[in-house]
Phi, psi and omega in degrees: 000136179275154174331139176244040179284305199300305171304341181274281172329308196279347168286321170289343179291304175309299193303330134356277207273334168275009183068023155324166176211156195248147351292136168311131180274124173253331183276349183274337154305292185296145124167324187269023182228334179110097146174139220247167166242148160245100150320077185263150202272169192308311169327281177326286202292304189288348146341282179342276150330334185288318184320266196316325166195091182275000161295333201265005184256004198295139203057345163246157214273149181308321177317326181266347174278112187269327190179155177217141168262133193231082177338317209280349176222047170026082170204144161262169181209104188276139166290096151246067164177013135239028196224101170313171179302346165269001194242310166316268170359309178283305182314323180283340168295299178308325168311282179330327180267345149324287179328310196256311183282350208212034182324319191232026149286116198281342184260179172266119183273128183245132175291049202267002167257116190302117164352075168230198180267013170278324215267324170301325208245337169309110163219070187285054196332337178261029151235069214313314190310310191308304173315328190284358178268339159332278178311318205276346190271001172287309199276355155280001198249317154287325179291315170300339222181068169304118176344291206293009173277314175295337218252307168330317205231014185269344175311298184308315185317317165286280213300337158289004196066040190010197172089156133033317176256357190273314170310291218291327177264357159291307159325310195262312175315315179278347202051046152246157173297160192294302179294345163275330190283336199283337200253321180310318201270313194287247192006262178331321157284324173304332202254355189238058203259090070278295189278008162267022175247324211289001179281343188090020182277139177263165219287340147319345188278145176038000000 
């Protein structure tokens, strides 16, 4: 599995060279890489899927296929309609990082698994496809939520009373869901503990 020094870097390289800004346009990203999203209602997309790899969808449900990338015609194909919109955002994120991370990958990788931290802390080395899921939500969890973006807003923390309300106004700020800024802020501080002490944050938060 690659690093995820390394996974940080090709993610800050896109916000970078495209000038981003938080909360992140992920279609307007995918539009600067050439790849058009399709929005599909649940039904539609596990069709879809079914068309495209009917191996990798067997025992699950429309609901769980959030999105997939379909190399042959540079299109994502998105779940908008059983993933609120912060949850859609992240998937497209993850596609892009699929996109950047995984180039010369022949196959279509689908994304069925709901955000949590297991997915982060899985490090089963004999299961390549899980790593390659792995890899992308980690470059989606950077492309969403950039160190030097977190480092800006890191002041707030205190003054939100950290906790909960602090997730919850970062969360809106970034345009992400409250469980992704949560598992994004536990990242940061483990990869960043000098600049969470020199902020004065206490070492208990998150």
């Amino acid at each position: 599995m690659r690093k995820k020094s390394e996974i940080k870097k090709e993610a800050q390289d896109i916000y970078d060279k495209f000038g981003l800004t938080i909360p992140l346009s992920v279609a307007s990203v995918a539009r600067f890489l050439n790849i058009e999203v399709s929005l599909l209602d649940g039904k539609s997309l596990f069709e879809k899927a079914k068309e495209s790899n009917p191996d990798r969808i067997k025992g699950k449900n429309p609901s769980q296929i959030l999105g997939f990338y379909d190399k042959s015609n540079s299109k994502f194909y998105i779940n908008s309609t059983d993933q609120p919109i912060t949850r859609q955002k992240f998937t497209i994120a993850h596609e892009i990082g699929h996109c950047v991370l995984h180039p010369t990958d022949g196959s279509n990788d689908f994304r069925m698994v709901v955000l949590s931290e297991d997915i982060y802390t899985f490090e089963n080395g004999n299961d390549p496809i899980k790593e390659k899921e792995i890899e992308a939500n980690y470059f989606a969890a950077y492309l969403l939520m950039p160190d030097k973006e977190i480092i800006k807003r890191l002041k707030f923390i205190e003054l939100w009373r950290g906790g909960e309300l602090a997730i919850r106004k970062l969360a809106e700020l970034f345009g992400v869901s409250s469980e992704a800024m949560r598992i994004r802020l536990k990242t940061f501080k483990t990869e960043n503990p000098d600049i969470w002490l020199i902020q004065g944050l206490n070492e208990k938060l998150f």
